[in-house]
C-alpha positions in Angstrom: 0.0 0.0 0.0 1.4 3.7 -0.7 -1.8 5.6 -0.4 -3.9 3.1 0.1 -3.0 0.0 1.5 -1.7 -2.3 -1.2 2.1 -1.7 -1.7 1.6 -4.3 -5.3 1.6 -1.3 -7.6 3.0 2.1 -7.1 4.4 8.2 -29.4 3.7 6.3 -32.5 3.5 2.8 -32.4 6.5 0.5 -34.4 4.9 -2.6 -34.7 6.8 -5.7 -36.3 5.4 -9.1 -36.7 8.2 -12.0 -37.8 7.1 -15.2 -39.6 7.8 -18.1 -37.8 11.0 -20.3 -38.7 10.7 -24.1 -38.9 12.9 -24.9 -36.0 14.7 -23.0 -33.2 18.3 -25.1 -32.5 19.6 -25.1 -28.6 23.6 -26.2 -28.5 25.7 -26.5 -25.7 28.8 -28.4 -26.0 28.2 -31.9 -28.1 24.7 -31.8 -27.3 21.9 -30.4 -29.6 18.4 -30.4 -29.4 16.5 -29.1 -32.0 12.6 -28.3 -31.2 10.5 -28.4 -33.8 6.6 -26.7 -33.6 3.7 -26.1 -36.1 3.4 -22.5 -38.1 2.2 -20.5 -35.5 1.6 -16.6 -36.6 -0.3 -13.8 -34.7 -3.4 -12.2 -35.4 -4.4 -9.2 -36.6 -6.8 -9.0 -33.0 -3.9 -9.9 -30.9 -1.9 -7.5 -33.1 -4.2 -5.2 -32.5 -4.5 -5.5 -28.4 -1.2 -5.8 -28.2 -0.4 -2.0 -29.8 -3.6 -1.3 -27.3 -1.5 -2.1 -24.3 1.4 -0.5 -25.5 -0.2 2.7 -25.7 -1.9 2.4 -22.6 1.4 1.9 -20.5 2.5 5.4 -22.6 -1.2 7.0 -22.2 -1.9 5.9 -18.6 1.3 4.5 -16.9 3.7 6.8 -16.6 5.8 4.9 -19.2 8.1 6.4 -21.8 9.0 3.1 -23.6 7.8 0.1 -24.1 9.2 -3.4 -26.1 7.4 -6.2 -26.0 7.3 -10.4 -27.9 5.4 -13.1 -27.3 6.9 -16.6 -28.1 5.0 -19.4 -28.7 6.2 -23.4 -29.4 9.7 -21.9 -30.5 8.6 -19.0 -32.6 8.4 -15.6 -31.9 5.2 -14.6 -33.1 4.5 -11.0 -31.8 7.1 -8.2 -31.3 6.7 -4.3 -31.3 7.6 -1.1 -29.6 6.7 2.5 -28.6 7.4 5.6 -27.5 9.9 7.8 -27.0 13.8 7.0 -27.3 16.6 9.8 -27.9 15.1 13.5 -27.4 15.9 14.2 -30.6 14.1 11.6 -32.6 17.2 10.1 -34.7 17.7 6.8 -32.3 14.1 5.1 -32.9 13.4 2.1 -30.8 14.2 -1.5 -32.7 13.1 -5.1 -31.5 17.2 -4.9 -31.0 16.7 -1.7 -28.2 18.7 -2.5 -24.7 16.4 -2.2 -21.8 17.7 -2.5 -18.3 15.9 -5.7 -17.2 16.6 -5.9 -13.0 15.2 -8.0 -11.1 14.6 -10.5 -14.0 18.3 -10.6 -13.9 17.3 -13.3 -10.7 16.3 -16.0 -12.9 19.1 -16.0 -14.7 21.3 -16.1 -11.4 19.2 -19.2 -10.3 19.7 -20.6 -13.9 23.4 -20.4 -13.4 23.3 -22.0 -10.0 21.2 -24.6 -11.3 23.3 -25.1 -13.9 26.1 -26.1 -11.4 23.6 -28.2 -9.7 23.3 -30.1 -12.6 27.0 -30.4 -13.3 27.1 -31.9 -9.9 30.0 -28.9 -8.5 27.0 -27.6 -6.2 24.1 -28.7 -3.8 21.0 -26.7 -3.6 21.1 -27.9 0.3 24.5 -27.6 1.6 25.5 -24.5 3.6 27.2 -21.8 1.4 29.9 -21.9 3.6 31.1 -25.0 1.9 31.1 -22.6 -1.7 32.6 -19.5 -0.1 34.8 -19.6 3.2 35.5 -16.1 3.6 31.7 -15.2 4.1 31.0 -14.2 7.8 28.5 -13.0 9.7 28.0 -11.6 13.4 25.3 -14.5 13.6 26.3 -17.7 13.8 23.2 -18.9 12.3 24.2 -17.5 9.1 26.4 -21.4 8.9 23.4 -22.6 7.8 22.4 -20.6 4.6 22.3 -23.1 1.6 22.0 -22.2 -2.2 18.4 -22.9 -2.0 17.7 -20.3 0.5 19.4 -17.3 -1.7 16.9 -18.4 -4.5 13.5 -18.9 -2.3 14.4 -15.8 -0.5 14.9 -17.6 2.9 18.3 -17.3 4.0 17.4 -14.6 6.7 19.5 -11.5 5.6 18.5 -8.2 6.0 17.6 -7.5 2.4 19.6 -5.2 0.4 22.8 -3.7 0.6 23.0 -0.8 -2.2 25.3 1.6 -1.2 26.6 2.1 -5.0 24.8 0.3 -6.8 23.0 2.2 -9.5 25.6 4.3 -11.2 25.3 6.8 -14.0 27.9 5.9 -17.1 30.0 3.8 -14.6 30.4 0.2 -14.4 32.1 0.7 -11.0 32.1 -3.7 -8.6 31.8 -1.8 -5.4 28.6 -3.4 -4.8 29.5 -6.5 -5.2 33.2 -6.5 -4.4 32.3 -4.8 -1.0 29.1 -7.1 -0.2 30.7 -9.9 1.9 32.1 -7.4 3.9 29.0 -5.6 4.3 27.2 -8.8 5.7 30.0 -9.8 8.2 28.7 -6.7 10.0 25.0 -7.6 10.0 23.1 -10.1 11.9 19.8 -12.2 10.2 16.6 -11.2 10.8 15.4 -15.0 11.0 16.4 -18.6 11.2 17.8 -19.8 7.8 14.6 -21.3 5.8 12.0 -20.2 8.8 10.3 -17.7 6.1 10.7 -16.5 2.7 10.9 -12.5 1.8 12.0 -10.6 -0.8 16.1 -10.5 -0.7 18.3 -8.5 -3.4 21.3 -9.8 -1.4 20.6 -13.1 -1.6 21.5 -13.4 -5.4 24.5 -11.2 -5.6 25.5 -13.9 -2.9 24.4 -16.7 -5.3 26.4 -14.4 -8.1 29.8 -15.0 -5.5 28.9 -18.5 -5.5 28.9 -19.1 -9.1 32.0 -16.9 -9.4 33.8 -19.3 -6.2 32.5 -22.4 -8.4 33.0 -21.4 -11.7 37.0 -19.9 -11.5 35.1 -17.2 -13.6 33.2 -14.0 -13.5 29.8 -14.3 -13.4 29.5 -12.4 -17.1 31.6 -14.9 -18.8 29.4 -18.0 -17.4 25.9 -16.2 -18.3 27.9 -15.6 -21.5 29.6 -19.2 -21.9 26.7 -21.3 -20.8 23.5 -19.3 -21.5 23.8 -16.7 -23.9 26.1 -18.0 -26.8 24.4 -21.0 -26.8 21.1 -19.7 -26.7 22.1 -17.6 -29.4 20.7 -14.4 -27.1 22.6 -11.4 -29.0 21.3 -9.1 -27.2 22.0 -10.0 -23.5 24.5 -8.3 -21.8 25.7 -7.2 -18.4 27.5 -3.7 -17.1 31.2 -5.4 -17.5 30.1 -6.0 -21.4 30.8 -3.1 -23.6 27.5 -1.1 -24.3 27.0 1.8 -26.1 24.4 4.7 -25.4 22.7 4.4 -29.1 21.8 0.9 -28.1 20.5 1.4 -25.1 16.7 2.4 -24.6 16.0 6.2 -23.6 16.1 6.9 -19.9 13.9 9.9 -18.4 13.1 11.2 -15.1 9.9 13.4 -14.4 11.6 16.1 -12.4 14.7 16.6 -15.5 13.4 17.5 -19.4 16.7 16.0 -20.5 17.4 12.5 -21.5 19.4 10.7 -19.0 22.8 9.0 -19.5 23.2 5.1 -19.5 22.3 3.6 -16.1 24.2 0.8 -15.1 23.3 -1.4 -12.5 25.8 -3.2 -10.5 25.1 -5.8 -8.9 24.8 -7.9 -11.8 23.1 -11.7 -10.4 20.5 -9.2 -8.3 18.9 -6.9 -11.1 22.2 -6.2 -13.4 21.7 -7.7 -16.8 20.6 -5.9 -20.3 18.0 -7.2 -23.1 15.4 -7.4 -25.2 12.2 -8.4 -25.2 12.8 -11.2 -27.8 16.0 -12.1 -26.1 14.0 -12.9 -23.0 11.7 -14.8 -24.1 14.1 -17.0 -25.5 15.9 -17.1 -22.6 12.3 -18.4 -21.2 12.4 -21.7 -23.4 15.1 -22.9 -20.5 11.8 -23.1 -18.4 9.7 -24.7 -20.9 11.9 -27.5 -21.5 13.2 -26.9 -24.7 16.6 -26.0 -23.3 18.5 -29.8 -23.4 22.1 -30.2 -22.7 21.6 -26.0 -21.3 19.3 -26.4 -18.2 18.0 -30.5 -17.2 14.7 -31.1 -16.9 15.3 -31.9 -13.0 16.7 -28.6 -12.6 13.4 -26.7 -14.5 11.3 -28.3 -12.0 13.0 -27.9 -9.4 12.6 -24.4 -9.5 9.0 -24.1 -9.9 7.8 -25.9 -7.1 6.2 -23.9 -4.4 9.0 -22.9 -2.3 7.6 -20.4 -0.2 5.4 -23.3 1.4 8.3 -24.7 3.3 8.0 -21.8 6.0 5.5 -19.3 7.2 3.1 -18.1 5.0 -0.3 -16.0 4.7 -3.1 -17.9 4.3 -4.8 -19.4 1.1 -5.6 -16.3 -1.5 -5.5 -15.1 -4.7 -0.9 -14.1 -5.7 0.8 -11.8 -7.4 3.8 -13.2 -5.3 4.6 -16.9 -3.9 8.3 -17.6 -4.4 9.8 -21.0 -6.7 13.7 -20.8 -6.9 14.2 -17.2 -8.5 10.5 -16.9 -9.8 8.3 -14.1 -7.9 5.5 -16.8 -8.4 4.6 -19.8 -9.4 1.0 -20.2 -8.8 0.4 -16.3 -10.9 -3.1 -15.3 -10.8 -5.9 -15.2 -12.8 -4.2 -18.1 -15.0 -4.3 -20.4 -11.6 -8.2 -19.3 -12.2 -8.3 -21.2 -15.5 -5.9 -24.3 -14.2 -2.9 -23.6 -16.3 0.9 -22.8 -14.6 2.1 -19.9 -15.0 5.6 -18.2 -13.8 6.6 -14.9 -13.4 9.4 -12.6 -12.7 9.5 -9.1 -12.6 12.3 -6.1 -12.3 12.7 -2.8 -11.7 15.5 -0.4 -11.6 15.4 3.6 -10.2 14.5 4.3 -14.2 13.7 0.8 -16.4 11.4 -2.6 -15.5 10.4 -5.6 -16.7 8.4 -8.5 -16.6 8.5 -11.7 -17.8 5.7 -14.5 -17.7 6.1 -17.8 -19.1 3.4 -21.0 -19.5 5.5 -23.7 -19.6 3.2 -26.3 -20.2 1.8 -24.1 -22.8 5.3 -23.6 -24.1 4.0 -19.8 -24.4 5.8 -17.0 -22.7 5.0 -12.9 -23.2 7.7 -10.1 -22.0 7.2 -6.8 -21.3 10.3 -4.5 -21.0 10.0 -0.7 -20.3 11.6 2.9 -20.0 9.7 4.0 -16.9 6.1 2.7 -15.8 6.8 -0.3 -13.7 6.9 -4.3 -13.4 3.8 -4.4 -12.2 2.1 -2.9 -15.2 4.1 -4.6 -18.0 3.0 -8.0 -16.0 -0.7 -6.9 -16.6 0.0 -6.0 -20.3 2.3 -9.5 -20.8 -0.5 -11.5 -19.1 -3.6 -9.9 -21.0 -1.4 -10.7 -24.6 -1.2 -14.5 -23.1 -4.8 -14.6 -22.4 -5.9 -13.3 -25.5 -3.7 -15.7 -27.3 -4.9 -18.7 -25.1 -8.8 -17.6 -26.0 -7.7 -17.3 -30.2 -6.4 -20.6 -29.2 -9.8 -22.0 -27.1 -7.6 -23.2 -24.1 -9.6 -20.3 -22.4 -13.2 -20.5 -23.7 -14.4 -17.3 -21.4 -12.4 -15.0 -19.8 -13.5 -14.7 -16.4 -14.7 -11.3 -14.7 -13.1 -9.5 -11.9 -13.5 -10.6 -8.3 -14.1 -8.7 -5.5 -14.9 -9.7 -1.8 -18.9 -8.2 -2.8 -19.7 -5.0 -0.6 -19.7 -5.7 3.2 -22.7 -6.8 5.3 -21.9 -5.5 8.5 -22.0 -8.6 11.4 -21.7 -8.3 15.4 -18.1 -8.2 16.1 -17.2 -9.9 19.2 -15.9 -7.8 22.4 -12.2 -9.5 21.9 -11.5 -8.7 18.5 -11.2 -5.1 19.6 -7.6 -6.8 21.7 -6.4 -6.6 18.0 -6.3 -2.9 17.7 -3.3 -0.9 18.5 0.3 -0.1 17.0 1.5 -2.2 13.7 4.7 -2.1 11.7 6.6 -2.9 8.4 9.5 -2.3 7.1 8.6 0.7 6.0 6.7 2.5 8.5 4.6 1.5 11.5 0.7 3.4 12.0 -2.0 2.1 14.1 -4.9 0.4 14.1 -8.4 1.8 15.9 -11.3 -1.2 16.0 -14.5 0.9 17.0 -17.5 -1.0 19.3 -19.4 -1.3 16.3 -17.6 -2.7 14.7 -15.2 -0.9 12.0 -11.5 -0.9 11.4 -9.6 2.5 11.0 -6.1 3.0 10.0 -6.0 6.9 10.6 -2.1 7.5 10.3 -2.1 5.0 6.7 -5.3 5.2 5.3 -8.7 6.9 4.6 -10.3 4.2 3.9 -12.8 2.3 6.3 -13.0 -1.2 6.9 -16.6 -3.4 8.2 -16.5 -6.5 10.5 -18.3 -9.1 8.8 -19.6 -12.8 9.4 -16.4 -14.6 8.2 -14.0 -12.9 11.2 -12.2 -10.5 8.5 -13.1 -7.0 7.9 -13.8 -5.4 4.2 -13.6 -1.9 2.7 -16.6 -0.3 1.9 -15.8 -1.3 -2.2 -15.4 -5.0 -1.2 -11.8 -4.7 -2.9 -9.9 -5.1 0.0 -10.3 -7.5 3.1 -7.8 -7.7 6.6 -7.9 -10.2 9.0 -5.8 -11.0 12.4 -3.3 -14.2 12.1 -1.3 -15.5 15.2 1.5 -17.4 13.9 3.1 -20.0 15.3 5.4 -17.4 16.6 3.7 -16.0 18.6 3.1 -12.5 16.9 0.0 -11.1 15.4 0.0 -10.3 11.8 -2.7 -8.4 9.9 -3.2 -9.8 6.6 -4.4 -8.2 3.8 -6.1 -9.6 0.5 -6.7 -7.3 -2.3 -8.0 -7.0 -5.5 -6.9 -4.1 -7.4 -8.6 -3.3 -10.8 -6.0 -1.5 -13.4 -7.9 0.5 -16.2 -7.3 -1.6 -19.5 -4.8 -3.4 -17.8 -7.0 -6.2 -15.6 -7.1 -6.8 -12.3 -3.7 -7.2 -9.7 -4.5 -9.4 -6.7 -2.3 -10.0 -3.4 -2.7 -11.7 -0.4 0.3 -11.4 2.4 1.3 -10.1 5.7 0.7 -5.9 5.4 2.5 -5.4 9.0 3.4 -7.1 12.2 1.4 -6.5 15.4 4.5 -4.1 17.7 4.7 -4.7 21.7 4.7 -1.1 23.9 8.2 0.0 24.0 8.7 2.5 26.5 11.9 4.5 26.6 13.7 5.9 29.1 14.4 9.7 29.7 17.9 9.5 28.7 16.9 8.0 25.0 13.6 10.1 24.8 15.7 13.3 25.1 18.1 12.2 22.1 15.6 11.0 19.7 13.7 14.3 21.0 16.7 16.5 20.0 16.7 14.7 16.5 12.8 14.9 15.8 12.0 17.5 12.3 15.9 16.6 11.5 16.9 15.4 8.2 20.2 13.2 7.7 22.2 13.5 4.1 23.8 11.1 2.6 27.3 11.3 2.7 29.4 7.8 1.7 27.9 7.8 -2.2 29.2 7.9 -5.2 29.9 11.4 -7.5 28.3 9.1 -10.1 25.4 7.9 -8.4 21.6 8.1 -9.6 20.8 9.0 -5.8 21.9 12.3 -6.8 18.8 12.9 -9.2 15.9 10.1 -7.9 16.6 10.4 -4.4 15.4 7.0 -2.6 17.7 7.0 -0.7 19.6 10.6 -0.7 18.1 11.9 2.6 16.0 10.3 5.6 14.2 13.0 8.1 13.2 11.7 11.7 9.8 11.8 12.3 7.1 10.4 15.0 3.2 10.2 14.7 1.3 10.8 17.8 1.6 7.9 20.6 4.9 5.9 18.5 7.5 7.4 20.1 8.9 4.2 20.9 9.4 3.4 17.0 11.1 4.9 13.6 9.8 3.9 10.3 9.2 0.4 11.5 12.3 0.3 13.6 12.2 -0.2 17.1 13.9 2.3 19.2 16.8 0.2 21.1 18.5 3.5 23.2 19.5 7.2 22.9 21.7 6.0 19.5 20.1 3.0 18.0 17.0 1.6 16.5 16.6 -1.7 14.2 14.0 -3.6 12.6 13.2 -6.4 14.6 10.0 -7.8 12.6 9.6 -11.2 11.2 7.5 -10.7 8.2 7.2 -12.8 5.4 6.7 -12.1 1.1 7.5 -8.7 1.0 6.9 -6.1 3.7 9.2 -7.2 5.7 12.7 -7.1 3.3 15.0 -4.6 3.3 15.6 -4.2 7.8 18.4 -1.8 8.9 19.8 -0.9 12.0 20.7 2.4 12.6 23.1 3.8 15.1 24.1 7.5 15.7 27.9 8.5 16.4 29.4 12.1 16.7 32.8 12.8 15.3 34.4 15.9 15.6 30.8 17.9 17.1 29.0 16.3 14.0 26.8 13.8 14.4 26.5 10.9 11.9 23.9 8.1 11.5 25.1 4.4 10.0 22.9 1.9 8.5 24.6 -1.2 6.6 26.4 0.5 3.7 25.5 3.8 4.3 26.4 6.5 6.4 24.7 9.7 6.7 25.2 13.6 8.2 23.0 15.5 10.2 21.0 18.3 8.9 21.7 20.1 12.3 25.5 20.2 11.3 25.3 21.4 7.5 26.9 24.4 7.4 25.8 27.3 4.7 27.5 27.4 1.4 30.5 30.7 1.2 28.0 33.7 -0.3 31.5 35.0 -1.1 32.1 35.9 -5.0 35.1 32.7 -4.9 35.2 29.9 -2.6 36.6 26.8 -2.3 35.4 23.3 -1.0 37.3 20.5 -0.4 36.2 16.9 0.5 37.7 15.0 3.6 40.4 11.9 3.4 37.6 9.5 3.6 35.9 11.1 0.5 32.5 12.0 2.2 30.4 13.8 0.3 29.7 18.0 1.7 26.8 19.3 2.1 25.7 23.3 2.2 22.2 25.1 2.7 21.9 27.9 0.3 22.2 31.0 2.3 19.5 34.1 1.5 22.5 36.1 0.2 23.8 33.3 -2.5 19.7 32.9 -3.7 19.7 33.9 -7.1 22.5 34.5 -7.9 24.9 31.6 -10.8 26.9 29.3 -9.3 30.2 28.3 -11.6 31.6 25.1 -10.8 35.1 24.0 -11.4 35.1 20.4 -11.2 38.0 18.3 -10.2 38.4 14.8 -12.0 36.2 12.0 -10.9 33.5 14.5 -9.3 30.4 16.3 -9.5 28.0 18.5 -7.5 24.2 18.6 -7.6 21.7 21.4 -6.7 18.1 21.4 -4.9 15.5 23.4 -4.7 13.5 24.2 -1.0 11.2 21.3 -1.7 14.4 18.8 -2.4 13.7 18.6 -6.4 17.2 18.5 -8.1 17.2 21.1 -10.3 20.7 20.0 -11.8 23.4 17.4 -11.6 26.7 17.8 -13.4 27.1 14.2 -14.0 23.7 13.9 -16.0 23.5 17.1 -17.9 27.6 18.3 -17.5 26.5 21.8 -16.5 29.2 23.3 -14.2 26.7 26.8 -14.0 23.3 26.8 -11.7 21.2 29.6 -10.3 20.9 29.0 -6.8 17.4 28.5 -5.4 15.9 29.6 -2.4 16.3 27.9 0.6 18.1 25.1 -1.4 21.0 22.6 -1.0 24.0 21.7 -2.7 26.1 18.5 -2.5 29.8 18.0 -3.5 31.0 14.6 -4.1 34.2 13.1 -5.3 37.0 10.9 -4.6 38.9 11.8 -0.8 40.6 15.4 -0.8 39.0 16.5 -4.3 39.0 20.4 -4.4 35.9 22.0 -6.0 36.6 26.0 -7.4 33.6 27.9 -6.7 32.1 31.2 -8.2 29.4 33.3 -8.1 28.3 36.0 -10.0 
């Protein structure tokens, strides 16, 4: 949920059909199979909803770009693209386009551990320890993470380490040279294989492991062992060499330009490059048409239902229940017609994707896009499959929406009501107020209202979303939520998981009310990231402010306040509101107080210091390259900052409601007006000197 409570979903049209070829050859090695299929060619009607749903991702969607094929026994029957790619129209978008495909990239990391599996040099259930010695932790449980736990998401980490990680033109390892040391700082936020939940670590972990196994990078196996056998031209990674003209356009809504190439570096994790057709070839692996590539044991191993093995929500309609890599392998509405379907999706600050493959169909669809999201290109990939399947008459009617049907108000018994009181994710914490007759309100999270009804669960008042109260076998209280989210043109998005975690009264003492009290209204800046980082213009990460609603003074954003300089997520929450925990802990160094989470390290807005309204000025960054931050003084407003840059640097400007308003590194301008009440950050490597001017 963002507003509401679900979190699922935050040009001219070149469309090319190809005639089908009379067989598509697999080799690796000696071994050859050749799969053969009858003609199989697209129709003008699935032609025709298929430039639809390209133009209502553009029209509707937020999307800039779109590339999408559907494959079917072999042959790729439908391909096109829209919308906009270079600003100046001379670059148009080809079936051949580069798109950033991110988490996507996870199935072919759990291909390439598979792969191993199947050439007997790894174990799916042996600890990783056995794989990669130097990988430590502070928890001693973390001795018994196995490969199969990185690829059903239930190895216990934390979630994501991406302290450099999404870098404008730079195809920097930091991330991933840097990650073991990152974990053998952190604890686990579960037993190994008690739950599964979303985990980006977890695969550049798996990457390591085929790296430690292999003797080679994880680029040349994809490359040896998927790619050039495949034949998938068009796949690539950040350590290939790729060129801006073959790369789809990347925009941001708060820049007119067009963005440079964003590479994403952690490569097993949600790193890789390609195209719509090259994906769904890549797909065939899953469909069984990959022999002497991926075995046949391998394919099904990964789509049983993994996430079953630990605690789960209750029976309901998926977007997401975890096979090895898949996000699902039970995807709704085709579990409504009885037919398997897989899906993976993957999104990057600025590009997504989705792919959803019908293996016993032997029928896959991706959707690959410049903005939008993975959410929406599943939607448009899954209607192009069901339209196909009805041409075909495996799906004589396509079935309506659901809903839950609008409420019938029951009697609500008097213990219910116990339920009420303070809930949290990993993203924020808000409570819950159960009234005596019987509604549900979420006043800090939601305006929506929610009816007690016969069945125990409550429903909104447009029977699109129902909550209940689960007690685990661990003891905690979880409130589940089931939704069914219709998308204009695009279907219908369901879910069913754990929204939040029920939190215990956590009473603080004086000394740790007054520090958190002294911190309340203050934002923190990042400091430890890279000149070249896209944190700089999209800001997920860039600043954090400390705030508290009324009566959860014992918690941050989820986090449970642990003294006058700590707080960590201590939830146990399974699919995905409870990835990505951190503990944070404040420091002071030289009068300046810091906050550390794992990877990152921030400043405190009470210590930026204004920037030199003098006509020349210099800055110049400390030994341990931190970036520096300045507020714009009243004087300075107006008036054009010049910029000398020193190698390997840049500097970024913001307005007084934090919208960058330029940074060098995208647009290479060294000249800004200042804004008013603004901020300016200067990164670089340790000791860089920046000139400064203004006029």
């Amino acid at each position: 949920m963002k507003s509401k409570l679900s979190g699922v979903l935050a040009a001219s049209l070149a469309l090319t059909i190809y005639l089908p070829i009379n067989a598509m050859a697999f080799s690796s090695g000696s071994q050859t199979t050749i799969v053969a299929s009858q003609e199989v060619v697209a129709s003008q009607e699935l032609k025709k909803i298929a430039a639809e749903k390209a133009a209502l991702l553009m029209n509707s969607y937020e999307t800039i770009s779109v590339q999408y094929a559907l494959i079917d026994k072999g042959k790729i029957v439908l391909t096109g693209q829209t919308g906009k790619n270079d600003m100046k129209g001379k670059q148009p978008l080809t079936k051949d386009t580069l798109y950033g495909i991110g988490s996507v990239s996870k199935m072919y990391a759990a291909a390439a551990v598979m792969k191993l599996v199947d050439d007997g040099k790894v174990e799916l259930d042996v600890p990783i320890v056995h794989y990669i010695s130097d990988f430590k932790m502070k928890d001693e449980r973390y001795k018994r993470i196995t490969p199969r736990m990185l690829l059903n998401h239930s190895s216990g980490l934390q979630g994501t380490s991406t302290s450099n990680v999404f870098l404008f033109k730079d195809n920097d390892t930091y991330a991933h040279d840097n990650l073991l040391m990152q974990l053998a700082n952190q604890t686990l936020k579960a037993d190994p294989g008690e739950f599964s939940v979303y985990c980006n670590d977890g695969f550049t972990l798996a990457e390591i492991l085929v790296e430690r196994v292999s003797g080679i990078s994880f680029t040349e196996f994809l490359h040896q062992r998927f790619t050039e056998p495949l034949k998938l031209n068009h796949t690539k990674t950040p350590q290939d060499k790729l060129e801006g003209d073959e790369l789809a356009g990347l925009y941001f809504p708060t820049y007119q330009g067009q963005l440079p190439i964003e590479f994403v570096n952690d490569i097993g994790s949600g790193g890789i490059y390609s195209t719509a057709e090259d994906v769904v070839r890549f797909s065939q692996l899953f469909m069984g048409q990959g022999k002497g590539i991926l075995s046949d044991k391998a394919v099904n191993a990964m789509e049983q239902e993994e996430y079953k093995k630990g605690m789960w929500s209750g029976d309901g309609d998926y977007s997401f229940n975890y096979g090895l890599g898949w996000d699902s392998v039970k995807l709704y509405p085709f579990s409504e017609y009885g037919i398997k379907a897989l899906v993976k999706g993957g999104d990057t600050t600025l590009q997504h994707a989705s792919m959803v493959v019908l293996p016993e169909q032997q029928m896959a669809a991706a959707v690959l896009s410049s903005g939008g999201s993975s959410a929406t290109n599943r939607l448009m990939a899954t209607e192009l499959l069901v339209a196909a399947l009805k041409e075909k008459g495996t799906i004589k009617d396509i079935k309506p929406n659901k809903s839950f049907g609008k409420p019938v108000k029951a009697k609500m018994p008097h213990d219910v009501a116990k339920k009420a009181g303070l809930y949290g994710n990993s993203y924020s914490n808000f409570k819950i107020e159960i009234t005596k007759n019987g509604e549900l309100l979420l006043p800090n999270y939601t305006e929506e209202k929610f009816v007690y009804t016969a069945d125990g669960s409550f429903i909104n008042e447009e029977g699109t979303s129902k909550l209940n109260f689960v007690t685990e076998k661990n003891g905690r209280t979880y409130l589940e939520e089931s939704t069914y989210k219709s998308m204009p043109g695009l279907g219908q998005d369901v879910m069913t998981h754990y929204l939040a975690e029920k939190l215990e009264d956590n009473v603080l003492s004086k000394e740790t009310v007054a520090a958190w009290e002294k911190r309340k209204g203050v934002k923190f800046y990042l400091v430890n990231e890279k000149f070249s980082s896209a944190e700089y213009l999209v800001q997920l990460m860039l600043t954090t402010q400390i705030n508290f609603k009324e009566g959860m003074t014992g918690y941050w954003d989820g986090r449970k306040i642990t003294g006058p300089n700590s707080a960590a997520h201590q939830l146990q929450i399974p699919v995905m509101n409870g990835r990505d925990m951190t503990e944070a802990r404040f420091y002071t160094k030289g009068g300046i107080e810091y906050m550390e989470m794992p990877g990152l390290v921030y400043v405190s807005g009470s210590n930026v210091q204004l920037l030199d309204a003098g006509k020349s000025s210099k800055v110049t960054l400390a030994a341990n390259g931190h970036a520096k931050w300045f507020a714009i003084p009243h004087e300075a407003t107006g008036k054009i900052m010049t910029v000398t840059l020193p190698s390997k640097s840049s500097f970024a400007v913001y307005d007084e409601k934090g919208v960058c308003i330029n940074f060098s590194v995208v647009n290479g301008n060294n000249k800004v007006k200042l804004p008013n009440n603004g901020m300016v950050v200067f990164a670089g490597a340790p000791n860089s000197e920046f000139a400064i001017t203004l006029n």
